[in-house]
N, CA, C and O of each residue as an XYZ file, in Angstrom:
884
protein
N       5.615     40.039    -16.168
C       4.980     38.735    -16.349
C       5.862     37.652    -15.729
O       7.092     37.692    -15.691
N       5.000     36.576    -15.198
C       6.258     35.542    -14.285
C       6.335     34.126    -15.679
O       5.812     33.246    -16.363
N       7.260     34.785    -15.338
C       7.935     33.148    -16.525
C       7.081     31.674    -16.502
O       6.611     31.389    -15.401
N       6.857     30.802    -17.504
C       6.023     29.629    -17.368
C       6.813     28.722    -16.484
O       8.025     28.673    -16.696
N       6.257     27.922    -15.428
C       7.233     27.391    -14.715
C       7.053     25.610    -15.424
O       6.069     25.268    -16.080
N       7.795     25.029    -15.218
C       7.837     23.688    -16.115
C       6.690     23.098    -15.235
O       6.131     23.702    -14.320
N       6.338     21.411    -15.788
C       5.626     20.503    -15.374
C       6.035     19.735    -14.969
O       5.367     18.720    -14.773
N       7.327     19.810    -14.636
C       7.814     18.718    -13.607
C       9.541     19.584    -13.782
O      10.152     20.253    -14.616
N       9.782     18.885    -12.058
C      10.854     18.871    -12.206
C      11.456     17.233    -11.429
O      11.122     16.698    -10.372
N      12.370     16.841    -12.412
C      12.685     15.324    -12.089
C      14.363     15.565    -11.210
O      15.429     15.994    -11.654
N      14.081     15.205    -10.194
C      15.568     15.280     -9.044
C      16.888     13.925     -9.740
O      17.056     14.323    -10.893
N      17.345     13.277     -9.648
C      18.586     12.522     -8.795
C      18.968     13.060     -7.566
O      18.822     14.221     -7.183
N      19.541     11.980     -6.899
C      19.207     12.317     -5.457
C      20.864     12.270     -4.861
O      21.339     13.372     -4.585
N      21.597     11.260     -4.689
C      22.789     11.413     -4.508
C      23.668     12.562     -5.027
O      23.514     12.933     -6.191
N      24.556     13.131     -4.255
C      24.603     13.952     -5.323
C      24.359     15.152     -5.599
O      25.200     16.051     -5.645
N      23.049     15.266     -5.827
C      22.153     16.212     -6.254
C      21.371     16.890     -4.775
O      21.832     17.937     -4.321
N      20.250     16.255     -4.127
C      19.820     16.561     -3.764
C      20.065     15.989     -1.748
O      19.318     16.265     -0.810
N      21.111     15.327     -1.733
C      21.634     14.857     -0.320
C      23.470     14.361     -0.827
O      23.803     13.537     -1.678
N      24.167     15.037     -0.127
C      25.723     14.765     -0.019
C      25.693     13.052      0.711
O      25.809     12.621      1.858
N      25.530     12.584     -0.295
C      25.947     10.943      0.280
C      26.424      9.857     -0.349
O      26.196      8.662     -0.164
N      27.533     10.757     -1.582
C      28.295      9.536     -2.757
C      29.105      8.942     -1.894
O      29.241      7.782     -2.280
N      29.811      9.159     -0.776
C      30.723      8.635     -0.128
C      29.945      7.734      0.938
O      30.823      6.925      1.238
N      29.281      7.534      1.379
C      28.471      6.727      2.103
C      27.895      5.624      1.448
O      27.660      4.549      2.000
N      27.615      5.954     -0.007
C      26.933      5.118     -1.315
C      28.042      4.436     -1.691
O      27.654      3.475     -2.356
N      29.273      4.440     -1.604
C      30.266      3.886     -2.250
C      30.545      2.681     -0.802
O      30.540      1.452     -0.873
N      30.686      3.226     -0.024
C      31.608      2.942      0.891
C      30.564      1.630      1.751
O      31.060      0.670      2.340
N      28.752      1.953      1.603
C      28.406      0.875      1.950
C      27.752     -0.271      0.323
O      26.832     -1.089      0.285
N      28.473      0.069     -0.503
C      28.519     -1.033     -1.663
C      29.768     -1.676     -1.340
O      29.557     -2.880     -1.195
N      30.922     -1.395     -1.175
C      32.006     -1.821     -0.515
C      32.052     -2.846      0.759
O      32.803     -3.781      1.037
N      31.129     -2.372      1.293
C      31.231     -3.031      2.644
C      30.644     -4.469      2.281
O      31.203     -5.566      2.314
N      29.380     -4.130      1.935
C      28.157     -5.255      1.400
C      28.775     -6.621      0.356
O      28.257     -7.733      0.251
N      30.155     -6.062     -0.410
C      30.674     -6.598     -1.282
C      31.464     -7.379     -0.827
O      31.373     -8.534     -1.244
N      32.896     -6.951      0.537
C      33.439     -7.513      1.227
C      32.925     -8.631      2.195
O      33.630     -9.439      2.799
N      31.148     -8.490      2.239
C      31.026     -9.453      3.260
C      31.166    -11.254      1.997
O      30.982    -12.409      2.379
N      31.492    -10.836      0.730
C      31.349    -12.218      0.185
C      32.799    -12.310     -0.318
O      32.965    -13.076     -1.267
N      33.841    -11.683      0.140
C      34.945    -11.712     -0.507
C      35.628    -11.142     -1.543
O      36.662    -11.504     -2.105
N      34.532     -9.702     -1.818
C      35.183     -9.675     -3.107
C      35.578     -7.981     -2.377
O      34.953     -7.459     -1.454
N      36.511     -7.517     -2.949
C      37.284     -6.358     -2.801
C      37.005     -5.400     -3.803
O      37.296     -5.670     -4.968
N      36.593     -4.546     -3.574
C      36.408     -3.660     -5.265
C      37.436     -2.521     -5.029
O      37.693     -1.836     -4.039
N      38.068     -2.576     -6.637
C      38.624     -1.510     -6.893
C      38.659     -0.606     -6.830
O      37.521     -0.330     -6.452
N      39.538      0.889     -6.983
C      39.430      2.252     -7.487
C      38.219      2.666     -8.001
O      37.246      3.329     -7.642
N      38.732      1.855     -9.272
C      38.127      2.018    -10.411
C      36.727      1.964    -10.123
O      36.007      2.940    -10.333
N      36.096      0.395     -9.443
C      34.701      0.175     -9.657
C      34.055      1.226     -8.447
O      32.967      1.803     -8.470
N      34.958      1.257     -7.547
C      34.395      2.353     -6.229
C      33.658      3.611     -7.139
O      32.458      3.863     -7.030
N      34.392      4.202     -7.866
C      33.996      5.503     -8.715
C      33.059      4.940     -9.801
O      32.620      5.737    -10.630
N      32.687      3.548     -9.878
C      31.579      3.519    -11.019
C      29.962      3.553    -10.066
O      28.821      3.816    -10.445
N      30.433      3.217     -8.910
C      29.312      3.409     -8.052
C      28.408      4.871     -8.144
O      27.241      4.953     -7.763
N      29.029      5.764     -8.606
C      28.751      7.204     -8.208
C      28.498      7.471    -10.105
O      29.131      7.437    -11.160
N      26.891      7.782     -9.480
C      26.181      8.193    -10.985
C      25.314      7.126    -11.742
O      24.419      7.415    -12.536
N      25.861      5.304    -11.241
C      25.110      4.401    -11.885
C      24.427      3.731    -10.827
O      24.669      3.713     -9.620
N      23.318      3.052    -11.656
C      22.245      2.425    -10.715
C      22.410      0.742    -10.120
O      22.952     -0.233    -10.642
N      21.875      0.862     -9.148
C      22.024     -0.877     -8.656
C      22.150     -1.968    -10.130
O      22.980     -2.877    -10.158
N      21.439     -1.764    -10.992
C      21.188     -2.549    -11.840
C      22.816     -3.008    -12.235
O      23.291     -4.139    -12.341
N      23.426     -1.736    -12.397
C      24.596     -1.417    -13.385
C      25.896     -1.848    -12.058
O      27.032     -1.970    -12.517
N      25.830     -1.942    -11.382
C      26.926     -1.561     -9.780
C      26.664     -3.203     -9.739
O      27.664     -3.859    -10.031
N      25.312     -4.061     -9.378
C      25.426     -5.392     -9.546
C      26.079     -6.546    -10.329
O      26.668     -7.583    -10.023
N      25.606     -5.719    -11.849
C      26.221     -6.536    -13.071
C      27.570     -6.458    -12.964
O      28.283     -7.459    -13.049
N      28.138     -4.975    -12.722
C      29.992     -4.711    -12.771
C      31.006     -5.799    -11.760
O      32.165     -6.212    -11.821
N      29.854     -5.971    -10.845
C      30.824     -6.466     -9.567
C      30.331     -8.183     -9.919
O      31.008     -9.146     -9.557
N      29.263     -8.272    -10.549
C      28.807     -9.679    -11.032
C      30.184    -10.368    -11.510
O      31.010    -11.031    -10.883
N      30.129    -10.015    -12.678
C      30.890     -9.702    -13.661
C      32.798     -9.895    -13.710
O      33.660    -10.526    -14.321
N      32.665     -8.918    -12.662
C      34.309     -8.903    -12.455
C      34.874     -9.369    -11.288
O      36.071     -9.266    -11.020
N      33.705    -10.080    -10.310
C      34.516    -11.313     -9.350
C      33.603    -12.422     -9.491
O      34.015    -13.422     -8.904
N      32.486    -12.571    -10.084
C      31.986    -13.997    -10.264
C      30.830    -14.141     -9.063
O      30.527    -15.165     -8.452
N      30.427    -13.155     -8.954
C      29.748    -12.690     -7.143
C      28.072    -13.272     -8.126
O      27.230    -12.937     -8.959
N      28.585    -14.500     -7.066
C      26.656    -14.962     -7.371
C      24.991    -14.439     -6.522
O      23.816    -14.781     -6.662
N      25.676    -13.528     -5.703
C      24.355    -13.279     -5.237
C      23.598    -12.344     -5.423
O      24.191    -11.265     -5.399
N      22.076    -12.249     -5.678
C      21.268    -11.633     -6.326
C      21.386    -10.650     -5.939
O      22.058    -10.467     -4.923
N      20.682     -9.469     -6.704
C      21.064     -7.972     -6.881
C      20.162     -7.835     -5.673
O      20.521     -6.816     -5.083
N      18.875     -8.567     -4.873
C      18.067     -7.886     -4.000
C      18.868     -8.256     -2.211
O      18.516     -7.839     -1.108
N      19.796     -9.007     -2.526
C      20.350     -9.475     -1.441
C      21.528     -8.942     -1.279
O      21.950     -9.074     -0.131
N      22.425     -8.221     -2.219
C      23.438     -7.039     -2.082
C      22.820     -6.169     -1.814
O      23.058     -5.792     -0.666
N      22.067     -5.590     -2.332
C      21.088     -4.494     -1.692
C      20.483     -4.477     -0.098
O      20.325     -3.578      0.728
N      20.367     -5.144     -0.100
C      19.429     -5.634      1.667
C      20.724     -5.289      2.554
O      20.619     -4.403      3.403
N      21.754     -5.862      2.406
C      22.901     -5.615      3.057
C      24.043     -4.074      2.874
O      24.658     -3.520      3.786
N      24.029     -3.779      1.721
C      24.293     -2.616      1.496
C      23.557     -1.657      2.212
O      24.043     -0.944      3.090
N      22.153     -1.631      1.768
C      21.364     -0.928      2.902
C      21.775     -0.884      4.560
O      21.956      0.073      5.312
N      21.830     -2.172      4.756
C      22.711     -2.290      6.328
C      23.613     -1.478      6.916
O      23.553     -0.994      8.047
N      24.701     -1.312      5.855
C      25.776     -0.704      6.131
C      25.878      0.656      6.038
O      26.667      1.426      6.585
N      24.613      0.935      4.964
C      24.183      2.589      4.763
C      23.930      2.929      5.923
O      24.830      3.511      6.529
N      22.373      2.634      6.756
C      22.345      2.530      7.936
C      23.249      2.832      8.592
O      23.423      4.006      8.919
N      23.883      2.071      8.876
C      25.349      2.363      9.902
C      25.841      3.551      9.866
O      25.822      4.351     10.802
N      26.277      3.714      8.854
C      26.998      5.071      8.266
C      26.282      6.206      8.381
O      26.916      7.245      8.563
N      25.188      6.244      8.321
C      24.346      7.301      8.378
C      23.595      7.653      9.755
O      22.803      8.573      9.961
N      24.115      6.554     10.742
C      23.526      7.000     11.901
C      24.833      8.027     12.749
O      24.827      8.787     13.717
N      25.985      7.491     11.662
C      26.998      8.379     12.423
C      26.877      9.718     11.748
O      26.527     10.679     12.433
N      27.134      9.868     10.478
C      27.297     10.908      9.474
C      25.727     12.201      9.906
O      25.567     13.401     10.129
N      25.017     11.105      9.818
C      23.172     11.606      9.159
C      23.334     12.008      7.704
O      24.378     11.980      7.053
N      22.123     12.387      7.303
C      21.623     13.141      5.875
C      22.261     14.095      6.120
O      22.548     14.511      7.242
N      22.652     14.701      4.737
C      23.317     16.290      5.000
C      22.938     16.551      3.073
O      23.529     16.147      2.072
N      21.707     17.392      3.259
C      21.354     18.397      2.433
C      22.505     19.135      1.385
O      23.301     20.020      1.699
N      22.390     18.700      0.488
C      23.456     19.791     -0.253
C      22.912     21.460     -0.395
O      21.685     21.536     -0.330
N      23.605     22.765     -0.573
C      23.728     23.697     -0.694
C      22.134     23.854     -1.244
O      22.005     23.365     -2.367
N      20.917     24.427     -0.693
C      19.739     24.831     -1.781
C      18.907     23.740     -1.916
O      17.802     23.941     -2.421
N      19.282     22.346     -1.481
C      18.030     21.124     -1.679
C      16.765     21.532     -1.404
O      15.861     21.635     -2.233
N      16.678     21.833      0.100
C      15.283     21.457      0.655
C      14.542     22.606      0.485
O      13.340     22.498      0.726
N      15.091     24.030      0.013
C      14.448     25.183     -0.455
C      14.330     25.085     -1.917
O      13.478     25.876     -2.321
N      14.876     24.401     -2.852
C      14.444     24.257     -4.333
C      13.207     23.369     -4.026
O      12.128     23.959     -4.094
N      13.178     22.045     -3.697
C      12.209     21.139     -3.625
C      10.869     22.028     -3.138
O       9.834     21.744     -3.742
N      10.781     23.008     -2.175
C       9.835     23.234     -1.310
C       9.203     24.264     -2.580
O       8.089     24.050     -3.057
N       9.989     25.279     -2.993
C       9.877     25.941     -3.854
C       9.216     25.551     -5.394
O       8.190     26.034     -5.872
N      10.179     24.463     -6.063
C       9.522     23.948     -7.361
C       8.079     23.356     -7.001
O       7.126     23.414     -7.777
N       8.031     22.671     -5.482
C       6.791     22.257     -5.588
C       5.558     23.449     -6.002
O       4.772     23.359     -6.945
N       5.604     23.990     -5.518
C       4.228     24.994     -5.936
C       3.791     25.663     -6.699
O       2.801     26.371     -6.511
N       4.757     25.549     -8.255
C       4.191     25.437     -8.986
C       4.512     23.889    -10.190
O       4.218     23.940    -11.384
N       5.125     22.686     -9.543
C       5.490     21.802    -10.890
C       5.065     20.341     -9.919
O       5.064     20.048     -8.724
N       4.796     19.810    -10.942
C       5.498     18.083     -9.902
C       6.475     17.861    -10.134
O       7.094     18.148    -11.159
N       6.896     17.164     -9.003
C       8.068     17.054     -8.615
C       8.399     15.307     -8.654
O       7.577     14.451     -8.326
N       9.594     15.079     -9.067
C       9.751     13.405     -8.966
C      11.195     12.740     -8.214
O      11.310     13.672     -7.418
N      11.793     12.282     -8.040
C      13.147     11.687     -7.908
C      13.146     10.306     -8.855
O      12.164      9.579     -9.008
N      14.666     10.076     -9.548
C      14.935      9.580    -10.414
C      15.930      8.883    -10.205
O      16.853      9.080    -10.994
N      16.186      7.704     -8.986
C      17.962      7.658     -8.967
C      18.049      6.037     -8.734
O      17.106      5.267     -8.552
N      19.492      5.730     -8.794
C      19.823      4.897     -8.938
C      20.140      3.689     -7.521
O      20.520      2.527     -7.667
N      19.891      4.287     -6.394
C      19.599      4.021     -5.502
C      18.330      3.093     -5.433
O      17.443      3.151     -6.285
N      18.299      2.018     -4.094
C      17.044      1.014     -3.702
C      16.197      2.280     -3.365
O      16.526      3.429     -3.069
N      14.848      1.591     -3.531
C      13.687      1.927     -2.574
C      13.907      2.646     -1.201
O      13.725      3.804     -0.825
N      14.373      1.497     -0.595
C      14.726      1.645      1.024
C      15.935      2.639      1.032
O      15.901      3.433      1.972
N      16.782      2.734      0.351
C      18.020      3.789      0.303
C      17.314      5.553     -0.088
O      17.621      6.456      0.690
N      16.716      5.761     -0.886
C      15.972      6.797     -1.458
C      15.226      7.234     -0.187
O      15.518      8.225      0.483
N      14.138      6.295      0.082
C      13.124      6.560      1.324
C      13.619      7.188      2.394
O      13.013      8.040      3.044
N      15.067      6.665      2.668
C      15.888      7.083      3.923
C      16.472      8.347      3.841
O      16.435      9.146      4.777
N      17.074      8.595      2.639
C      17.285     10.179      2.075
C      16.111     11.031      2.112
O      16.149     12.175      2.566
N      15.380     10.647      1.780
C      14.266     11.888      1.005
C      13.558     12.039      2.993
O      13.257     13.039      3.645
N      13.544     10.934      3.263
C      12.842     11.402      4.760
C      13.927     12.151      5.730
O      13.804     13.246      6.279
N      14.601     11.589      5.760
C      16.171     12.307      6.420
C      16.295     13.753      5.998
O      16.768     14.585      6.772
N      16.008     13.971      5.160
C      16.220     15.811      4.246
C      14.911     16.462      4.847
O      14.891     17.667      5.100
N      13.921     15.724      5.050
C      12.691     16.569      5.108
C      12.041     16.340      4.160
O      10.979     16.819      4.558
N      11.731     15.795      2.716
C      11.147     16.402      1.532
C      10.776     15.148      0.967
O      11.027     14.755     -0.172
N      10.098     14.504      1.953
C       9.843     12.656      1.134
C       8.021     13.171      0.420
O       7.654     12.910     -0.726
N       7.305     13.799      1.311
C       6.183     14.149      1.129
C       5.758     15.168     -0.402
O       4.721     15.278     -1.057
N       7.205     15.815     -0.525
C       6.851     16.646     -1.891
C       6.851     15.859     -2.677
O       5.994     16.246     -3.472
N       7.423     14.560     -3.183
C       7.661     13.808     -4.136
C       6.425     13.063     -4.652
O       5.846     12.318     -3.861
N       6.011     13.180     -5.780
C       4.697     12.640     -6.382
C       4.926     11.365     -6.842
O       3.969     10.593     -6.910
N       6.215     10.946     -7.227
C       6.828      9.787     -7.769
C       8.273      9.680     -7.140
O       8.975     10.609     -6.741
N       8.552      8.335     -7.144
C       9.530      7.977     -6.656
C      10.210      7.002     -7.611
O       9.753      5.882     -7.382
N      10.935      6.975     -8.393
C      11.624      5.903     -9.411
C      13.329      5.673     -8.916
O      14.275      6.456     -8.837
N      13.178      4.228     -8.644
C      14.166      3.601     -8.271
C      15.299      2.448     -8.710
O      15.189      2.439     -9.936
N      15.773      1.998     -8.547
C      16.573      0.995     -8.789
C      15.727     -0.462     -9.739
O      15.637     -0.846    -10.905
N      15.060     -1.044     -7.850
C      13.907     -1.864     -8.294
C      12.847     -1.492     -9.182
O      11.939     -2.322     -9.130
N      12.583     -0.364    -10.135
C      11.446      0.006    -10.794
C      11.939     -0.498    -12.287
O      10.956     -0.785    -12.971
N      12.990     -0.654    -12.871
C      13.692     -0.773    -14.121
C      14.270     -1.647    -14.334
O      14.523     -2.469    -13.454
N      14.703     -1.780    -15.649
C      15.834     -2.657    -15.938
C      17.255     -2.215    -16.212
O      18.219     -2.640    -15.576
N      17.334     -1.211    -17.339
C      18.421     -0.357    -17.611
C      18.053      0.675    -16.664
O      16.981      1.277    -16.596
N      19.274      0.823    -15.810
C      19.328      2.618    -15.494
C      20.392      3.133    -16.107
O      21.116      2.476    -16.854
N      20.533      4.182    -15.866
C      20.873      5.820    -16.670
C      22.475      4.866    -17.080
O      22.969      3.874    -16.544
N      22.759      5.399    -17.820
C      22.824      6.626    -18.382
C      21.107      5.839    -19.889
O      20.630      6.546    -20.777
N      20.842      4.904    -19.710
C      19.775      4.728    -20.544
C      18.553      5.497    -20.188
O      18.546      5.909    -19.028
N      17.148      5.887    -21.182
C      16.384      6.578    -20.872
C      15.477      6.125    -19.867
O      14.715      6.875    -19.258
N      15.573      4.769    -19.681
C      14.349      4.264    -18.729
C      14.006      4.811    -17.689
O      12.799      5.001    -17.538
N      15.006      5.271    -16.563
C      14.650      5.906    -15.386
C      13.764      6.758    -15.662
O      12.645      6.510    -15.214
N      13.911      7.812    -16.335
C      13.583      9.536    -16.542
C      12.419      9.174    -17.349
O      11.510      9.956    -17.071
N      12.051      8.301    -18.253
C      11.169      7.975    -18.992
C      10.054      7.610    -17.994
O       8.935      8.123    -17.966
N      10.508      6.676    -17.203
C       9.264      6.108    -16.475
C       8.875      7.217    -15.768
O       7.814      7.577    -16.279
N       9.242      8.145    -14.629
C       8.713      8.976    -14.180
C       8.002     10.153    -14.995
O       6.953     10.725    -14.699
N       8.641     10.319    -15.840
C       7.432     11.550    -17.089
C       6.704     10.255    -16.926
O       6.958      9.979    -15.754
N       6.218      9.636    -17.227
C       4.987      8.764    -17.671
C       4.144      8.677    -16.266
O       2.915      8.607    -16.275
N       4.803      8.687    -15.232
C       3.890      8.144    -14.420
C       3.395      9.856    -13.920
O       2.265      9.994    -13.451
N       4.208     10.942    -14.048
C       3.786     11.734    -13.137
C       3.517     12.487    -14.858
O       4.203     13.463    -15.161
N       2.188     11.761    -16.153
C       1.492     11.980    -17.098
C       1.387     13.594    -17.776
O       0.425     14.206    -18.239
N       3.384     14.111    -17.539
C       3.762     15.134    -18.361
C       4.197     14.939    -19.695
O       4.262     13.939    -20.410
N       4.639     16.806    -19.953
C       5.127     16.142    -21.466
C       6.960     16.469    -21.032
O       7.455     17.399    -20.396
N       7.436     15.577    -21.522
C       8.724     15.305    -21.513
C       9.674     16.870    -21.494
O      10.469     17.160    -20.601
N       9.431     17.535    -22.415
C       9.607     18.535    -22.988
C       8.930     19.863    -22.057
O       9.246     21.052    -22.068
N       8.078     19.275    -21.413
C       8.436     20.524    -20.300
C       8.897     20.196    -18.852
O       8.739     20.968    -17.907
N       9.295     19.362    -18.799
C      10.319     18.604    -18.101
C      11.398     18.778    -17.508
O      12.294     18.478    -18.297
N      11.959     19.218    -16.192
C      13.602     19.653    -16.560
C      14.281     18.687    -14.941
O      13.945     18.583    -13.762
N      15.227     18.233    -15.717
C      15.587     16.948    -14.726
C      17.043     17.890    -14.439
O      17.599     18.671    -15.211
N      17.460     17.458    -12.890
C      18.309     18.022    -12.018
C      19.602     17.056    -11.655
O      19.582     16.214    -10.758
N      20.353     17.241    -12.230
C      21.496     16.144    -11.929
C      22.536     16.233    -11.798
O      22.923     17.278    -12.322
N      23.728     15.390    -11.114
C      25.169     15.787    -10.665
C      26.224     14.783    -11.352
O      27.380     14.752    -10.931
N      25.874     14.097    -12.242
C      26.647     12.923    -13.167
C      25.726     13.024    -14.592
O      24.583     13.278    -14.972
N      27.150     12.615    -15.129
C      27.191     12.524    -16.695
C      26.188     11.395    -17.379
O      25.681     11.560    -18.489
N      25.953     10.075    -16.446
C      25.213      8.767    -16.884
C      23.767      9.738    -16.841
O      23.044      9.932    -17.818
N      23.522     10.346    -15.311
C      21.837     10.940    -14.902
C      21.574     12.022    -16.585
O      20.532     12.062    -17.240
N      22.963     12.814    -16.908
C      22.375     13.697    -17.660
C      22.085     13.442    -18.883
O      21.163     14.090    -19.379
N      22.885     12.293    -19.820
C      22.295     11.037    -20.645
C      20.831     10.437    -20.530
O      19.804     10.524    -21.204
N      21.138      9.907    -19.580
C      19.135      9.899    -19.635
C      18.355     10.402    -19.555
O      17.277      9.933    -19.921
N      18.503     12.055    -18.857
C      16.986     12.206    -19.118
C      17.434     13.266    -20.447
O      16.448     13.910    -20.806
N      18.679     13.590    -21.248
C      18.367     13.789    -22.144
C      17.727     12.828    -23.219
O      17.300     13.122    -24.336
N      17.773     11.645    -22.610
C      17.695     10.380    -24.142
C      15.840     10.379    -23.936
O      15.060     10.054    -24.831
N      15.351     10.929    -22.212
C      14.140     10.296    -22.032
C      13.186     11.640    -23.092
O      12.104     11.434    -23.642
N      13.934     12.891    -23.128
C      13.019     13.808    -23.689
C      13.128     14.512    -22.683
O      12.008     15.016    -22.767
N      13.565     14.977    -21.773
C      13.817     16.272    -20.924
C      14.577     17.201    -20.816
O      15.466     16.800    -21.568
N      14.903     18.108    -20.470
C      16.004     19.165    -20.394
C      16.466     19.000    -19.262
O      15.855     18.476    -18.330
N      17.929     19.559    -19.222
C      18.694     18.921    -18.123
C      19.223     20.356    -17.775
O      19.366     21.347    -18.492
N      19.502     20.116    -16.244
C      20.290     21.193    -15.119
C      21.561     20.660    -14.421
O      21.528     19.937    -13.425
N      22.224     20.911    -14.785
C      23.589     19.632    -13.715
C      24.303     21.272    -12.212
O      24.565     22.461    -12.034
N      24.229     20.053    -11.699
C      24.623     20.976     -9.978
C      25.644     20.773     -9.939
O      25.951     19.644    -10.324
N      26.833     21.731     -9.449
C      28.353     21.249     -9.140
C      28.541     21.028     -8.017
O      29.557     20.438     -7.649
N      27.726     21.395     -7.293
C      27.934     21.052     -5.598
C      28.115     20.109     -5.361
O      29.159     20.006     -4.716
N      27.539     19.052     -5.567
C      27.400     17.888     -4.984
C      28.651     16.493     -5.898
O      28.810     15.334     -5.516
N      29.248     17.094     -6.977
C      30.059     16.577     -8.079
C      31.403     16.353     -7.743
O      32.379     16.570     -8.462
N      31.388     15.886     -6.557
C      32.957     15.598     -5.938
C      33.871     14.758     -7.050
O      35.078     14.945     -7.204
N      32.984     13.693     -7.878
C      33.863     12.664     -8.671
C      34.567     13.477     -9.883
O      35.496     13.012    -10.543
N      34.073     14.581    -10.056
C      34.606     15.805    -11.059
C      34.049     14.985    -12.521
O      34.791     14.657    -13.448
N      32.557     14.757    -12.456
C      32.072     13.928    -13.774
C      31.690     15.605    -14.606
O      31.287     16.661    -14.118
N      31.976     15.285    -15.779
C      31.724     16.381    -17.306
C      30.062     16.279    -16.980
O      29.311     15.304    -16.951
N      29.779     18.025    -16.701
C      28.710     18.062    -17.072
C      28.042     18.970    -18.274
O      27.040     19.685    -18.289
N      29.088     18.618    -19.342
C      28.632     19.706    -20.261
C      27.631     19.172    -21.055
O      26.975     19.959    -21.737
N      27.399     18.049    -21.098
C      26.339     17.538    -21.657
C      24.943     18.532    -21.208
O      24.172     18.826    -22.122
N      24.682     18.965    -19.995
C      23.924     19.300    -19.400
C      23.374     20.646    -20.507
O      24.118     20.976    -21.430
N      21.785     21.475    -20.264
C      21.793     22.178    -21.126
C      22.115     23.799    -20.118
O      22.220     24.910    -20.638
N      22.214     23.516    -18.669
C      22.758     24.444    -18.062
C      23.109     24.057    -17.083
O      22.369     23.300    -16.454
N      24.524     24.469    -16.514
C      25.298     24.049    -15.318
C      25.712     25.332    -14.192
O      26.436     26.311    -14.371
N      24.934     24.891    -12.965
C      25.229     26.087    -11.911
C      25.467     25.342    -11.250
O      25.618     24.148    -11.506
N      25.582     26.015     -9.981
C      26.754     26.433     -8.817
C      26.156     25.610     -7.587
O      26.831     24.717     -7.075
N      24.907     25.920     -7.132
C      24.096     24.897     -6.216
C      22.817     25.034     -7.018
O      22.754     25.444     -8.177
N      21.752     24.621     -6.217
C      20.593     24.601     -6.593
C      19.764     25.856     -6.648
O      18.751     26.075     -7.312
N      20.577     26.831     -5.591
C      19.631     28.257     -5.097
C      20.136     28.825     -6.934
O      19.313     29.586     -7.444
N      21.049     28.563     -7.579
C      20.921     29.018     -8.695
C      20.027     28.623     -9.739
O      20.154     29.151    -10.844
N      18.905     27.539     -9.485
C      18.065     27.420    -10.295
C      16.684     28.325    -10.730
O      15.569     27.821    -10.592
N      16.817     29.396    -11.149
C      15.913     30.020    -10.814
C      14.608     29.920    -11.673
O      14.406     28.957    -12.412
N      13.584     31.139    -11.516
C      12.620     31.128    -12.547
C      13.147     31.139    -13.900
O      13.266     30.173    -14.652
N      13.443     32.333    -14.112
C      14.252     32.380    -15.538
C      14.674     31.880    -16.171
O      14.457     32.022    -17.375
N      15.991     30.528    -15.381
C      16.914     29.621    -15.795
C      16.003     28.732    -16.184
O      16.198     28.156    -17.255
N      14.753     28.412    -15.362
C      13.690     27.355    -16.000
C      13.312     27.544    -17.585
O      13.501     26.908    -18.622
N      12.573     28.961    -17.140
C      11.891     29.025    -17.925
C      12.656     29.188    -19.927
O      12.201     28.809    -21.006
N      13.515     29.681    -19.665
C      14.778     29.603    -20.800
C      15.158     28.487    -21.429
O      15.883     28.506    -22.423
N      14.526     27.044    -20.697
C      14.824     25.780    -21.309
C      13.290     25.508    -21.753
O      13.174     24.390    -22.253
N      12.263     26.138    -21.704
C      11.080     25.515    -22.073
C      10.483     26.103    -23.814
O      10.620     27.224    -24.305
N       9.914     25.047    -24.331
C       9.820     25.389    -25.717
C       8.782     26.365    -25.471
O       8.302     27.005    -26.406
């Protein structure tokens, strides 16, 4: 008998499903320097795992940086751009064969903390913008992760039940929310360069090709 396969499976995308925390850091950095402000160690590594919402307020916050979260973004994007025309997209270990795969039997969503325009550029760059039934972003929320809103809004829009749900993630904030939203969680080490705890997670493998039927189906009530 083939195992029940879930009703969704909810991605994060940095990370998870495209190697591009270092490109994500490095053009928040850039975008930040064009107003003077220098970011730390510290805030460089808060970039990785939290959402614009949260990366705006920090740098708000801790240099006095008055300009709106859609106009760091616009420019950040810029610099992504840049970076990515040298680098390109680069697929982590198992992305674009899990995605192709979960599609046929689940919907499929992305959940991340990334703009619109940043996501769009990943998910088309990988190949796999077309599997995605939902797209939840930065601009879609108010709190992102580690609060439930992200993961919440997409179960709602792509009108599953939470609980058969299983969200895919490479940080400790992503695996907080969609445990808080009502989903079961998978954390990937591949893509986990910042070395974030994923024991929160309710199972942790190796890339994605380790997600299998079984492993699904073992998290579903």
């Amino acid at each position: 008998m083939n195992p029940a396969a879930p009703a969704a499976f909810l991605f994060d995308l940095d990370g998870t499903l495209v190697d591009s925390e270092r490109e994500n850091i490095e053009s928040v950095v850039r975008a930040a320097r064009r107003h003077g402000v220098e970011m730390s160690e510290e805030e460089r590594q808060f970039v990785i795992g939290h959402s614009w919402n949260e990366i705006h307020g920090m740098v708000s916050r801790n240099h006095g940086l008055a300009v709106p979260m859609h106009q760091l973004i616009a420019e950040a994007v810029a610099e992504k751009r840049a970076l990515i025309a040298v680098s390109g997209f680069r697929p982590l270990p198992g992305a674009v064969n899990a995605v192709k795969r979960f599609a046929r039997t689940s919907k499929l969503a992305v959940v991340t903390g990334a703009s619109t325009a940043e996501a769009t550029d990943a998910l088309v760059g990988i190949g796999v913008r077309d599997y995605m039934a939902v797209l939840v972003a930065a601009e879609d929320y108010t709190q992102g992760k580690p609060a439930p809103e992200p993961y919440a809004q997409a179960i709602a829009r792509l009108g599953v039940d939470a609980k058969q749900s299983i969200a895919i993630e490479d940080a400790t904030p992503g695996i907080l929310s969609a445990r808080a939203a009502g989903a079961r969680v998978i954390a990937v080490r591949a893509g986990n360069f910042a070395g974030y705890d994923l024991s929160a997670a309710d199972v942790v493998v190796d890339t994605l090709d380790d997600v299998s039927a079984d492993v699904c189906a073992r998290l579903l009530p």
